[in-house]
N, C-alpha and C positions, 0 to 999 in steps of 0.2 A: 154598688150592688143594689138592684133594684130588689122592692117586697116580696116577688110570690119569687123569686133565687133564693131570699134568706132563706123562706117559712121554707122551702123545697128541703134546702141542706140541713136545715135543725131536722125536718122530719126524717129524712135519709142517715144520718146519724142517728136516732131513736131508732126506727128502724133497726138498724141493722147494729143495734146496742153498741155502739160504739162512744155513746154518750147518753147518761143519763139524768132526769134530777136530781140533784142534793139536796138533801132540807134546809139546804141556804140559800140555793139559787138554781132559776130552772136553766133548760140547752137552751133555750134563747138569749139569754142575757147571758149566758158564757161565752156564747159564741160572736154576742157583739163585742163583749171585753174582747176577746181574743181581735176581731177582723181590727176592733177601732187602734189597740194599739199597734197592732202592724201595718194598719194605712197610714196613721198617722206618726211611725215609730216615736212615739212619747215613754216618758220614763213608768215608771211603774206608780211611785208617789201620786203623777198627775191621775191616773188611772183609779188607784183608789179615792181621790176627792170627789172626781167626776161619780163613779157609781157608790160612793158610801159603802166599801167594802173597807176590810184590814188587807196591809199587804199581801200577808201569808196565804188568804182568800182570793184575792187575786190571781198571785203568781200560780197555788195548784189548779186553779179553775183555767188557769192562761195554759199550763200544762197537758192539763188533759186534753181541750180542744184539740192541742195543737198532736197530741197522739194521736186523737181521733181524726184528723183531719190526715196526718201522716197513712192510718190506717185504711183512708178511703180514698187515699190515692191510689194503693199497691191495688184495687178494686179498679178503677179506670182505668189508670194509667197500664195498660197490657204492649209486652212486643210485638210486632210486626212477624205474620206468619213468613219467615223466613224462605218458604218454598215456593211461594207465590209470585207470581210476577207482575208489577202492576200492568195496567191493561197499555198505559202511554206506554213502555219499553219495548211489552213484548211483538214482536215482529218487527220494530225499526229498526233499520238497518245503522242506524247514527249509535246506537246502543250496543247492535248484534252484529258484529262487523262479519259472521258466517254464515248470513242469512239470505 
């Protein structure tokens, strides 16, 4: 993930309060906990040595992101208007065999 993606998504998460600071740690440094151990799927242990946190700071900081990140999918992630046709189908006959 390139720099101005991160700063993007910490600010889209403040934003839209989905994540805030703690007075331990701010949404950037949570959010690289969270990204570094699931690109790297390392253990948790490694994770607190690497940022000098306690496990338990960790794991809830790893937590929350990953709610927050859950919660700003159901915000992209939208179904497909159902009634619409895309523009490739409609009128080909390979698709509308009544056409």
């Amino acid at each position: 993930m390139d720099k101005s993606t991160f700063k993007n998504l910490c600010l889209t998460l403040r934003e839209l309060n989905f994540q805030q600071d703690d007075r331990s740690i701010c949404v950037e440094e949570a959010v690289c906990i969270f990204l570094f151990t699931n690109s790297h799927t390392i253990q948790n242990r490694v994770i607190t040595e690497t940022f000098q946190y306690s496990k338990e700071t960790v794991s809830r900081q790893f937590n929350r992101v990953h709610k927050a990140i859950c919660r700003l999918g159901t915000r992209i992630i939208q179904p497909p208007n159902i009634d619409a046709t895309p523009f490739e189908i409609l009128g080909n006959p390979k698709y509308d065999p009544w056409f």
